[in-house]
C-alpha positions as CSV (number, residue, x, y, z in Angstrom):
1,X,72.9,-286.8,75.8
2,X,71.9,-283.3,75.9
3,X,72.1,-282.0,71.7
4,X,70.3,-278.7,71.7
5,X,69.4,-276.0,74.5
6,X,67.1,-273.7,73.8
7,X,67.1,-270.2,76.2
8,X,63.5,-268.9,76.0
9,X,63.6,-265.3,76.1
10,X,60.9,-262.6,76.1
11,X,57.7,-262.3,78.3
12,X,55.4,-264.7,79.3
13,X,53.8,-265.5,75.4
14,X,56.9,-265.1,73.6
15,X,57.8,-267.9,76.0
16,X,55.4,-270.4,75.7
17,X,55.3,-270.0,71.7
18,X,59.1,-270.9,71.7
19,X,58.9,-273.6,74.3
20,X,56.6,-275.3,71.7
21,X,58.9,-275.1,68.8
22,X,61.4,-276.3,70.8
23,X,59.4,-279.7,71.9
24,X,58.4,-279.6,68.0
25,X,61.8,-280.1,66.9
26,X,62.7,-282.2,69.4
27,X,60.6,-285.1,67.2
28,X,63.3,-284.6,64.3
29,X,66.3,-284.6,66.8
30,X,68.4,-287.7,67.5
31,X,69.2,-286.2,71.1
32,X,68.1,-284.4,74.1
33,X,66.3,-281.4,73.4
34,X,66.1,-278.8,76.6
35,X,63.7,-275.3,76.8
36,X,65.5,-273.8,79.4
37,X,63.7,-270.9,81.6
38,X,66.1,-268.6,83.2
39,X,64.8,-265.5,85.1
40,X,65.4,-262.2,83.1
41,X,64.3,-258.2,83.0
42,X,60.6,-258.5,82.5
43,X,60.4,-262.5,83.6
44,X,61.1,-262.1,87.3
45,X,60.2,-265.5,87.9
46,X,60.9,-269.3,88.0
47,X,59.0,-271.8,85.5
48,X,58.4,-274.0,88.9
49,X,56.9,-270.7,90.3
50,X,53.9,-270.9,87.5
51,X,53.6,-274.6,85.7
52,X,53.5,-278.2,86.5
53,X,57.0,-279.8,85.3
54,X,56.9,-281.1,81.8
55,X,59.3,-283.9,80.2
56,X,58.6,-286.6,77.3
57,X,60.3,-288.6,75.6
58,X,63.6,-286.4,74.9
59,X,62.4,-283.3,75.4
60,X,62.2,-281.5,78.5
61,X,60.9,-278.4,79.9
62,X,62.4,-276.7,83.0
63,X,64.3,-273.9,84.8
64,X,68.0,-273.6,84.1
65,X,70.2,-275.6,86.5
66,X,72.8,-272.7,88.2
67,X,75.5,-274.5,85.7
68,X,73.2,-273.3,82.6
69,X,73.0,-269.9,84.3
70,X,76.9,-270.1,84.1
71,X,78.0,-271.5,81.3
72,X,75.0,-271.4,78.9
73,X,73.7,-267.7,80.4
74,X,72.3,-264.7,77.5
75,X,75.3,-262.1,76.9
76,X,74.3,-258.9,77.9
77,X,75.6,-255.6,78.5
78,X,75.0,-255.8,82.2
79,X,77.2,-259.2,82.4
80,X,79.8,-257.5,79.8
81,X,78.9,-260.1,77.1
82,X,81.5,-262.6,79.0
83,X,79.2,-265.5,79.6
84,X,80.0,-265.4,75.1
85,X,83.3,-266.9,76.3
86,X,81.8,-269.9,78.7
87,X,79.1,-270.7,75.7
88,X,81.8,-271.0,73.5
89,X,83.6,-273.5,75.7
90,X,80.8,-275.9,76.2
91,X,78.6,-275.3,72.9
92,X,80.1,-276.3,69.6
93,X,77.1,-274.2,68.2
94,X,75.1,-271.2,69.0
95,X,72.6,-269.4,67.4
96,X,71.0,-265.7,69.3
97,X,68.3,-263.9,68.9
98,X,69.5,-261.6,66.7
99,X,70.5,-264.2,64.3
100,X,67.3,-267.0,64.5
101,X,64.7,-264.6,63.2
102,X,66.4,-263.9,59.7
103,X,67.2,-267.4,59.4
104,X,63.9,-268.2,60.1
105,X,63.3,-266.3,57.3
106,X,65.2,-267.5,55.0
107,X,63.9,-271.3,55.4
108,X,67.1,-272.4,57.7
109,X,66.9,-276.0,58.6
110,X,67.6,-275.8,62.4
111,X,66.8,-279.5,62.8
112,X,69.5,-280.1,60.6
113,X,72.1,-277.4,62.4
114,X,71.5,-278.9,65.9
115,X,72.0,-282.6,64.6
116,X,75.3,-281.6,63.5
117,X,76.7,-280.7,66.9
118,X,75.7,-279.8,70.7
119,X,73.8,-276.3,70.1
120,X,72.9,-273.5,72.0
121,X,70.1,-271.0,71.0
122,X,68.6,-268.1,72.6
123,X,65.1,-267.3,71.8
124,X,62.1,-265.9,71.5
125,X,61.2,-266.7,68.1
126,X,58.9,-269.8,67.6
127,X,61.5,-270.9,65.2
128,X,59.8,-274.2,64.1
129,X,56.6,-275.1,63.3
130,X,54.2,-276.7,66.2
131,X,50.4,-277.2,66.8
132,X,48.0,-275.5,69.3
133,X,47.8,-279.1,71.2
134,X,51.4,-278.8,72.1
135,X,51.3,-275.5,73.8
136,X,48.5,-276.6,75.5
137,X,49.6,-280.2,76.1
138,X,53.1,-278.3,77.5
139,X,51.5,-275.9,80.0
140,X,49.8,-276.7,83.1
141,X,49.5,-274.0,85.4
142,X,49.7,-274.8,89.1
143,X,46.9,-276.1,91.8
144,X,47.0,-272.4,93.4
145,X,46.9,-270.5,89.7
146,X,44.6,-273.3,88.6
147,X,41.8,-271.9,91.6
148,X,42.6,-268.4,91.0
149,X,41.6,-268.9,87.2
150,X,38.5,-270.6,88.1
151,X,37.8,-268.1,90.6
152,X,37.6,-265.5,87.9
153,X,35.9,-267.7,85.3
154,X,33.1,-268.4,87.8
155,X,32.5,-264.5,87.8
156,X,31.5,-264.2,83.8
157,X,28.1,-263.9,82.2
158,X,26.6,-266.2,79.8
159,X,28.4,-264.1,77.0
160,X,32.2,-262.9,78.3
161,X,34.7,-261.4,76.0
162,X,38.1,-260.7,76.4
163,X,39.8,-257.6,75.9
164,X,43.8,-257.1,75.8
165,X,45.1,-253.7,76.0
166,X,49.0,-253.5,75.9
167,X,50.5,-250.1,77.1
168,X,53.7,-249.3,79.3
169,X,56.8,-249.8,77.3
170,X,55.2,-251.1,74.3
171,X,55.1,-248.7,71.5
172,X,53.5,-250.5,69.1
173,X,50.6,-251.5,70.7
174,X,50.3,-247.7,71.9
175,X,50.4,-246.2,68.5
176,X,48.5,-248.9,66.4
177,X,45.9,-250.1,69.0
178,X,44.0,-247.0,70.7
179,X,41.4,-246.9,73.1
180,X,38.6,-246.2,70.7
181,X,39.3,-249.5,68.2
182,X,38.3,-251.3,71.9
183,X,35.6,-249.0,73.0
184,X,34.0,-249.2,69.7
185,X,34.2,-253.1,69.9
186,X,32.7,-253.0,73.0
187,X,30.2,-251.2,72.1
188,X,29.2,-253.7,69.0
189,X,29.5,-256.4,71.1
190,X,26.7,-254.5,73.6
191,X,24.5,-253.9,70.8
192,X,24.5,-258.0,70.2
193,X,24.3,-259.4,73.4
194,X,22.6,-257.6,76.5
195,X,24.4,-260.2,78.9
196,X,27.6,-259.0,77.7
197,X,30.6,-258.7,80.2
198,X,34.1,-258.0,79.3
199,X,37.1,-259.9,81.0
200,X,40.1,-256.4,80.8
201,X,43.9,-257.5,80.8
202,X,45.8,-254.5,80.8
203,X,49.5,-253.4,82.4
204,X,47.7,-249.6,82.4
205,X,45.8,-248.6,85.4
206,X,44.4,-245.5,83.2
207,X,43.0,-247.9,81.1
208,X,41.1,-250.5,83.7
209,X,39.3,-246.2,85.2
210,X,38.3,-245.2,81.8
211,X,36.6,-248.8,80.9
212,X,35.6,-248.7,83.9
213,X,33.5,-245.2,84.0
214,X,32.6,-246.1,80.7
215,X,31.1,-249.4,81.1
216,X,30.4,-249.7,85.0
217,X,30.2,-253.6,86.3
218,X,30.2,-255.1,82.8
219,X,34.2,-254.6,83.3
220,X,35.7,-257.7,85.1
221,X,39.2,-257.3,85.5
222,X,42.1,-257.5,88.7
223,X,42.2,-255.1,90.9
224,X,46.0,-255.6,91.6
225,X,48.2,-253.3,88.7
226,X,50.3,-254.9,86.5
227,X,53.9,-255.4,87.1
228,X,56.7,-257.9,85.5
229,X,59.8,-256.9,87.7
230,X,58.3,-259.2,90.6
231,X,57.4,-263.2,90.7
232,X,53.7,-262.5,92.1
233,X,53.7,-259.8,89.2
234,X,54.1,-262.5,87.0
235,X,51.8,-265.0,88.5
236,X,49.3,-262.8,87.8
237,X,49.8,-262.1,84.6
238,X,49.4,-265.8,84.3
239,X,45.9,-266.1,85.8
240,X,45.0,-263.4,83.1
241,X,46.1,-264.9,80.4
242,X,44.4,-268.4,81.3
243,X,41.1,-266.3,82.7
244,X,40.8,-264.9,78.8
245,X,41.4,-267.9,77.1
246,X,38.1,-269.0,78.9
247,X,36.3,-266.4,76.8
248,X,34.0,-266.1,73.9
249,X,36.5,-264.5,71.9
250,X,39.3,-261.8,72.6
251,X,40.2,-258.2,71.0
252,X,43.8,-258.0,71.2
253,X,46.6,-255.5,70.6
254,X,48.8,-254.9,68.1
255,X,52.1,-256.5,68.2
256,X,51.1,-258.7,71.4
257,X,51.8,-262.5,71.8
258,X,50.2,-262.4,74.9
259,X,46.5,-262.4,73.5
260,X,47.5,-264.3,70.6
261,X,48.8,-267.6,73.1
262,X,45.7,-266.7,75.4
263,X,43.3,-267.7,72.3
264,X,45.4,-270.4,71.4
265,X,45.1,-272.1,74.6
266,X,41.2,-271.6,74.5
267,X,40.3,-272.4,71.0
268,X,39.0,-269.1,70.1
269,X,39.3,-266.1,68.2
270,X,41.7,-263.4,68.5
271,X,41.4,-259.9,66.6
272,X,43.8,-257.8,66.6
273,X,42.5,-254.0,66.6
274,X,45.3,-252.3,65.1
275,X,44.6,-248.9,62.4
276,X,43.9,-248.4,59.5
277,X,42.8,-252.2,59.4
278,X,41.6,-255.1,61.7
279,X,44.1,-257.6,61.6
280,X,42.5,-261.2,62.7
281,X,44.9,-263.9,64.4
């Protein structure tokens, strides 16, 4: 019997962290637990449409079935905060966003809170604790994503770093993480290896020309821009994130999960180039 679902909200990273607390405390939870994957602004895209299916023991990983997207949907503005009414109905409990992360906080037992009754939360706070094997353990991309990622990997030099540049809509990887903390790192990295190549994930096409004019064919990255309104959009931000946890090491950006879950799945270093300091992940 289903006892907690948990709506994963957010981008890809902020995703796949909170689909790992979620099989985490489903080992301290007498019923079913549920990560449900629902298609949102910024997610244009189906959990089937990227990863293998995932279920053990009583936890399971998966889209939402279209009686989740009715009665267990995310209030919004655009749906008029109603779907609050049909969560009500069928969840005893519920916990959003808003409301996990200061709890979290505050050392909230949510083990505890979804024993107690059939819960709802929406997500995407990793809101328990849970160990790089299970994200990896969790996520298997498909056969087709799976050959694209190789594809790419088969391209890199004996030394290959990662470099994550967040821009667009995200204003504090714009302000904190500049061009020149990742041109100077570069540049460092040059001076140590002469085989150097660097694997560039970035949702700014500005960035992918100035790297590269700067640094000519040592700059690896896709040629297609960066979008997350559309499934193949998504897709591909997969293969990048896959393609630079296959790295030595990655420079990341401020405030980013993406880079962060991309070193967890590898194994490897992530730093964080963020002013005045260098923050390391």
């Amino acid at each position: 019997m289903l006892q907690l679902l948990v709506g994963l909200e957010g981008g890809l990273g902020n995703r796949m962290r909170t689909a790992a607390a979620a099989a985490a405390i489903a080992q301290h939870i007498r019923g079913k637990v549920v990560a449900m994957w629902a298609p949102q602004w910024g997610m244009e895209c189906r959990y089937s449409e990227l990863f293998e299916p995932y279920a053990q023991g009583n936890f399971e990983l998966r889209d939402a079935t279209p009686l989740e997207r009715l009665t267990a949907a995310r209030p919004r503005p655009r749906n008029l905060f109603l779907p609050r009414l049909t969560n009500r109905l069928t969840y005893r409990q519920i916990l959003y966003n808003e409301e996990v992360m200061p709890l979290y906080q505050q050392h909230f037992d949510f083990a505890a809170w979804a024993n107690a009754h059939r819960s709802l939360m929406w997500t995407w706070w990793d809101f328990f604790p849970w160990e790089p094997a299970l994200l990896r353990q969790l996520f298997c991309p498909l056969p087709a994503l799976q050959q694209r990622i190789n594809e790419r990997c088969a391209t890199f030099s004996p030394h290959t770093i990662g470099v994550h540049i967040r821009r667009t809509d995200h204003q504090q990887a714009i302000h904190e993480s500049p061009l020149e903390l990742f041109t100077d790192a570069i540049d460092h990295e040059a001076d140590l290896h002469s085989d150097l190549c660097v694997y560039l994930a970035t949702d700014d096409e500005a960035t992918k020309a100035a790297l590269r004019q700067r640094y000519g064919q040592r700059i690896l990255t896709s040629n297609t821009p960066a979008t997350r309104d559309t499934t193949d959009g998504i897709r591909d931000a997969l293969v990048e994130m896959y393609t630079l946890s296959h790295t030595a090491q990655i420079y990341g950006s401020a405030g980013s999960s993406f880079s962060t879950i991309a070193a967890i799945l590898g194994g490897i270093t992530n730093t964080v180039l963020s002013t005045p300091a260098v923050l390391r992940a």
